[in-house]
C-alpha positions as MATLAB code, in Angstrom:
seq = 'XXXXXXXXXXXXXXXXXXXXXXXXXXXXXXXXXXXXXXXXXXXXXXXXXXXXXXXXXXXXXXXXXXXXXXXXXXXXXXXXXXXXXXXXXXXXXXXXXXXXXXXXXXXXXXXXXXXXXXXXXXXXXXXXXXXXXXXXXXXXXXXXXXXXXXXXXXXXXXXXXXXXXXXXXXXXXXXXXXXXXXXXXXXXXXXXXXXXXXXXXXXXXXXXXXXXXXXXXXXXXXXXXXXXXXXXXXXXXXXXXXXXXXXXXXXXXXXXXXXXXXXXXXXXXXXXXXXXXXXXXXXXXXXXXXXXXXXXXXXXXXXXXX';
ca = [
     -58.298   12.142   -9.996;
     -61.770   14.232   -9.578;
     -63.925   13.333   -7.030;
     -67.026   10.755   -8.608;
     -70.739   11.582   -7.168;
     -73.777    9.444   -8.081;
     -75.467   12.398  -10.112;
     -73.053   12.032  -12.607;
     -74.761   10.326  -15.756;
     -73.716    9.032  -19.291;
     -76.070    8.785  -22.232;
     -75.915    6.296  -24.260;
     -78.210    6.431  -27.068;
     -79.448    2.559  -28.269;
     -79.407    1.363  -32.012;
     -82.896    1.725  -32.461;
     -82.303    5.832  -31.385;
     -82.862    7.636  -28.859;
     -83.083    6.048  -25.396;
     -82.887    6.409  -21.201;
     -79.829    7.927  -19.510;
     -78.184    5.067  -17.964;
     -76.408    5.493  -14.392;
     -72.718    5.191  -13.885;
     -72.802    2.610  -11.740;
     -73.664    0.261  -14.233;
     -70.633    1.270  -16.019;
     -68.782    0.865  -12.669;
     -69.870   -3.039  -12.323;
     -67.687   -3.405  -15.480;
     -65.093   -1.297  -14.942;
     -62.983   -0.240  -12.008;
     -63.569    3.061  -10.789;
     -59.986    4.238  -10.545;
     -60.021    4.212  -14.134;
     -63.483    5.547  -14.695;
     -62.267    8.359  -12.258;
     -59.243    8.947  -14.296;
     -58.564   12.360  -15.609;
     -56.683   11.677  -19.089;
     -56.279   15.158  -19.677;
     -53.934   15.231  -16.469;
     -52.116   12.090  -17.659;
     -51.593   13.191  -21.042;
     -50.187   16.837  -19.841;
     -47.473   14.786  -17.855;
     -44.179   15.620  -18.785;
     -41.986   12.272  -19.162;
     -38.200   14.108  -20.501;
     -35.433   14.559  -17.664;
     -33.395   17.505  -17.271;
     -30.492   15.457  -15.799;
     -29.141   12.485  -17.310;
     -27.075   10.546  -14.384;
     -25.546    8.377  -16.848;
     -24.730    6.101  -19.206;
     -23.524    2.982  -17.595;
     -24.668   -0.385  -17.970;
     -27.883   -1.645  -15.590;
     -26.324   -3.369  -12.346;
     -27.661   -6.649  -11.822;
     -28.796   -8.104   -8.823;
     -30.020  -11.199  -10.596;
     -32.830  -12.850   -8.294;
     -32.005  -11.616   -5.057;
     -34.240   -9.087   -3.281;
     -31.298   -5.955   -2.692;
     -32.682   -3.865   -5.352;
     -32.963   -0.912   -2.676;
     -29.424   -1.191   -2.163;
     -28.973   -1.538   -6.332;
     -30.556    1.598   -6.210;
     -28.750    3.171   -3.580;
     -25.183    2.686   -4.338;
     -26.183    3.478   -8.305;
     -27.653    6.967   -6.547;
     -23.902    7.897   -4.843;
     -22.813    6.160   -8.113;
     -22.697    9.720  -10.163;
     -21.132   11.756   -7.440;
     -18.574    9.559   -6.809;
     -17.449    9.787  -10.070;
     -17.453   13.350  -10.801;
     -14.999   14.375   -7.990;
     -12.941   11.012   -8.268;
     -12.496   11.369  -11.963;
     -13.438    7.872  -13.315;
     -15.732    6.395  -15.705;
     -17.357    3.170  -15.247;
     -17.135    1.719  -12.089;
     -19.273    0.056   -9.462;
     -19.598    0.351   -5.695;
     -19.351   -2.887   -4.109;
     -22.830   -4.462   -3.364;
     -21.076   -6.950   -1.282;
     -19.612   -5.495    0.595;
     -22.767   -3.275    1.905;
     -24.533   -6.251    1.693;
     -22.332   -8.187    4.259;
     -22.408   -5.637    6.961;
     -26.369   -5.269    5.835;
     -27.010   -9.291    7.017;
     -24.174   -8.585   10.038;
     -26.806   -5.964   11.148;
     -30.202   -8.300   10.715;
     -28.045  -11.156   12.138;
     -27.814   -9.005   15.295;
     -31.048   -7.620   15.475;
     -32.502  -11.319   15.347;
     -30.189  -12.542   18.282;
     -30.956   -9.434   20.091;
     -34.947  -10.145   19.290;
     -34.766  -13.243   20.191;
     -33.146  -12.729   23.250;
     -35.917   -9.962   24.495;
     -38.706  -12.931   23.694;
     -37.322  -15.797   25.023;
     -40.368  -16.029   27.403;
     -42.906  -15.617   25.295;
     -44.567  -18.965   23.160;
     -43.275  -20.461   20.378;
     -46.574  -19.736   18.691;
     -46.226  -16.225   19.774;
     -46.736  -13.862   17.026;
     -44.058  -11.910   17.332;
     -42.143  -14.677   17.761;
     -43.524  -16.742   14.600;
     -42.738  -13.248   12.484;
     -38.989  -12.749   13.758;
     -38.503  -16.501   12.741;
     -40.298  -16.291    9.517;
     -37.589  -14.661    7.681;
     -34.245  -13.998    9.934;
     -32.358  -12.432    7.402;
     -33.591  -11.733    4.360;
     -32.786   -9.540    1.254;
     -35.453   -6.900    1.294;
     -34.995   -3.930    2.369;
     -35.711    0.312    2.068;
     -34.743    3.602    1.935;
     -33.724    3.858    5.258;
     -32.106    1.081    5.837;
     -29.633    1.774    3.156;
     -28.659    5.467    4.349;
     -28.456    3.737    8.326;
     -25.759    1.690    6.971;
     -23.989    4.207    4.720;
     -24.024    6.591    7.707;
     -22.949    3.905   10.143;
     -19.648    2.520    7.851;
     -19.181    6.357    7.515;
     -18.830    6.710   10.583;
     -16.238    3.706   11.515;
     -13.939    5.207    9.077;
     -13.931    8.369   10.582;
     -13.071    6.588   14.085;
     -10.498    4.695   12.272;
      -8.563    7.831   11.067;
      -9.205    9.852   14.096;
      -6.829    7.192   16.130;
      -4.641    6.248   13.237;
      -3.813   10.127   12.840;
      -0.131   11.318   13.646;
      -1.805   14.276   15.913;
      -0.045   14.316   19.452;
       2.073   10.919   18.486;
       5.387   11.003   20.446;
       8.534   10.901   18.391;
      10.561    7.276   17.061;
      12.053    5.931   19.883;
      14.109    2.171   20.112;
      12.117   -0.872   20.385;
      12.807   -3.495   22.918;
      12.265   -7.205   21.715;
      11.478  -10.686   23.494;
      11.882  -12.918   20.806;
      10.302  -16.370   21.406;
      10.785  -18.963   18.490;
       8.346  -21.705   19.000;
      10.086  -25.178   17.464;
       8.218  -28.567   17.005;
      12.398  -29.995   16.782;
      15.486  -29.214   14.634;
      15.309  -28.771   10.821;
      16.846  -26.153    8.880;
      13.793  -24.207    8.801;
      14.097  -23.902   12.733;
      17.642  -23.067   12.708;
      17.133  -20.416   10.072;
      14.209  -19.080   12.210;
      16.824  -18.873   15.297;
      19.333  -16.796   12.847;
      16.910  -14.095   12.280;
      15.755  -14.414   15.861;
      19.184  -13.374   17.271;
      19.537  -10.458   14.515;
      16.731   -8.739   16.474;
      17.862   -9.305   19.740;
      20.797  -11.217   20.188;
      20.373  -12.236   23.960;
      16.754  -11.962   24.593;
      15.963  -15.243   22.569;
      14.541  -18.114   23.762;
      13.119  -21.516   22.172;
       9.794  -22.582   23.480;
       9.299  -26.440   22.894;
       6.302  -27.650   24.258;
       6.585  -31.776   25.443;
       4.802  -33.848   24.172;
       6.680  -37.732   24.809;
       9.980  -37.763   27.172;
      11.866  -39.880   24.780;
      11.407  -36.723   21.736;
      12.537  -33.898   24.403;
      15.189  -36.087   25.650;
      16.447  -36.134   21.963;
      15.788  -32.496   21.301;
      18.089  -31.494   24.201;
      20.864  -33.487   23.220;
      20.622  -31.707   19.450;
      20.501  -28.627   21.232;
      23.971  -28.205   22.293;
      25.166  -28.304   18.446;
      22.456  -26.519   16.969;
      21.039  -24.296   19.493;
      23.489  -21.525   19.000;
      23.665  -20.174   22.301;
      19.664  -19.472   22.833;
      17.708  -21.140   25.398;
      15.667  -23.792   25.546;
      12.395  -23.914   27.177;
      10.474  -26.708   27.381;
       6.623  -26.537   28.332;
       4.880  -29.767   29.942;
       1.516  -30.750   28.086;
      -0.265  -33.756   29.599;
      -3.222  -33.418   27.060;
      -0.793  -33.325   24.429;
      -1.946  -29.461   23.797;
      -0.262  -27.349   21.459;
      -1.582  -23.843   21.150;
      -2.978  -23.828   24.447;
       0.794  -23.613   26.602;
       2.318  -21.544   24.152;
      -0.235  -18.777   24.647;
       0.022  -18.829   27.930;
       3.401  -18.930   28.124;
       3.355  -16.039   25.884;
       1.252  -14.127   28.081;
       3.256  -14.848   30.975;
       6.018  -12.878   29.281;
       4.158  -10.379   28.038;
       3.033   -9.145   31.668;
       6.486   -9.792   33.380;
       8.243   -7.420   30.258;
       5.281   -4.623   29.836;
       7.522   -2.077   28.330;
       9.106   -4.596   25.743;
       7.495   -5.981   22.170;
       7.249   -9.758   22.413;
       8.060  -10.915   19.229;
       7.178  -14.292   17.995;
       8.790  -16.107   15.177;
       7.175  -18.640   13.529;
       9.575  -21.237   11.339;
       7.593  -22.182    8.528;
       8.840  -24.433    5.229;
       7.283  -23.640    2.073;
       6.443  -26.822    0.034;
       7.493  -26.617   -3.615;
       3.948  -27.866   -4.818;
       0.923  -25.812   -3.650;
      -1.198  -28.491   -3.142;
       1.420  -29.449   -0.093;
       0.172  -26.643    1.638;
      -2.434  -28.268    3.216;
      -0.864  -30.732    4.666;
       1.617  -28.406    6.717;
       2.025  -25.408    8.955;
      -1.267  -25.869    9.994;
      -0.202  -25.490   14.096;
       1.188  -22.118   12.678;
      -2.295  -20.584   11.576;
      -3.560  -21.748   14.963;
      -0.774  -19.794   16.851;
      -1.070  -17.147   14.575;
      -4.817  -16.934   14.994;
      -4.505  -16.842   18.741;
      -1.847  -14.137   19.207;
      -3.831  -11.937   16.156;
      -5.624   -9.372   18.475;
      -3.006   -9.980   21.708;
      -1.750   -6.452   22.219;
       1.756   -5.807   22.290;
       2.286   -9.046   20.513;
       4.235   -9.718   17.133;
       4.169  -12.537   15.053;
       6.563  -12.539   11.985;
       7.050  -16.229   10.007;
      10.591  -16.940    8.649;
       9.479  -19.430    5.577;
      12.725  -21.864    4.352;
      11.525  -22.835    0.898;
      11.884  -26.373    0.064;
      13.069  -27.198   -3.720;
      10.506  -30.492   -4.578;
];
């Protein structure tokens, strides 16, 4: 826009003819001066055509929420993409960007909060970190930080999953441990794949729970046990995961150079609706022995027919 000085006049001649020059700042109180100051000539001279068109997929909606800078990003790595992958019509996942987008704010707020813990709750800092924790809105930036930043985990991920300096195949030693709530056939199958990986490193971890049930599950044991040994862990507070993990630990640190294999017996209910109402003490276990290293769990499911 040109530059507007107070010399600059209009005339504006009345009906009756003739008349005074009136100043532009009466034309001002009326009308804005952005668009007084407005050179149309420049507008009009613009040139609106591209010289690349991107292409010609559908809009991506992001409905009401506020992620249209992350819309805009993915739709930007949208064309690349699919030149050197080959495809068509596809989308980048704005979930999944936008999970490890609230992951970040989510930490940033703890860590915020943290640093002003001393300060007043009417503190203004304070008062703006709590206005809006996590919201959707976002920039520029903030996009490519995150792009670069999952970019950057995968290439840590391959670096240690690559084959580069791995030592060659060489036999595994198991521990198998076969925990066992009593004696079904799904247990006894469970013990028959047990002994197929190691035949007499086996043992059956039973953890007590009332003297009168053990007493009864040692008496099965000599018909159905096969051989393997029983071990049974005291639990005063009627604990289930708790022994068994430690147990398993136990193990693990007296046989470092061995795989401790767990082997979960698990019946499969015939209606799916069943499944909620069993093997529930299995997805504990096998939530507590996930990220134990050196540590395998494997379930051996006997499928029940109604």
């Amino acid at each position: 826009m040109k530059a507007v000085y107070p010399v600059h006049t209009v005339s504006i001649p009345r009906e009756t003819g003739g008349g005074p020059e009136i100043d532009l700042k009466n034309a001002v109180t009326q009308t804005p001066v952005n668009s007084i100051a407005l050179d149309r000539q420049i507008v009009t001279s613009m040139d609106h055509s591209v010289s690349h068109l991107l292409d010609d997929w559908k809009v991506t909606n992001q409905k009401k929420s506020g992620r249209c800078w992350l819309f805009a990003g993915l739709n930007l790595l949208r064309a690349g993409a699919a030149e050197k992958l080959g495809v068509k019509d596809f989308e980048f996942s704005q979930n999944y960007v936008l999970f490890w987008d609230k992951f970040e704010r989510a930490n940033f707020f703890l860590e915020a909060m943290i640093e002003t813990a001393d300060r007043d709750a009417d503190d203004r800092t304070v008062a703006h970190l709590l206005s809006d924790p996590i919201g959707d809105g976002g920039q520029w930036n903030m996009f490519v930080a995150l792009v670069r930043k999952i970019h950057r985990h995968d290439l840590d991920i391959a670096a240690q999953l690559t084959t580069g300096g791995l030592q060659k195949l060489r036999p595994v030693q198991h521990e198998v441990i076969v925990p066992i709530s009593g004696i079904h056939r799904g247990v006894v199958c469970a013990l028959q794949y047990a002994q197929s990986i190691a035949t007499d490193k086996v043992q059956a971890v039973y953890v007590d729970f009332e003297e009168e049930a053990t007493a009864s599950l040692k008496d099965k044991w000599e018909r159905w046990g096969a051989g393997v040994q029983l071990v049974v862990l005291p639990s005063p507070y009627r604990e289930l995961t708790r022994p068994l993990v430690r147990y398993i630990n136990r193990l693990a640190k007296e046989n470092a150079d061995e795989i401790i294999t767990v082997v979960l017996p698990e019946f499969i209910p015939a209606k799916w609706w069943q499944h909620f109402l069993h093997n529930q003490s299995s997805l504990l276990l096998k939530g507590s022995l996930l990220f134990k290293k050196g540590v395998i769990v494997t379930s051996v499911p006997y499928h029940l027919e109604h």
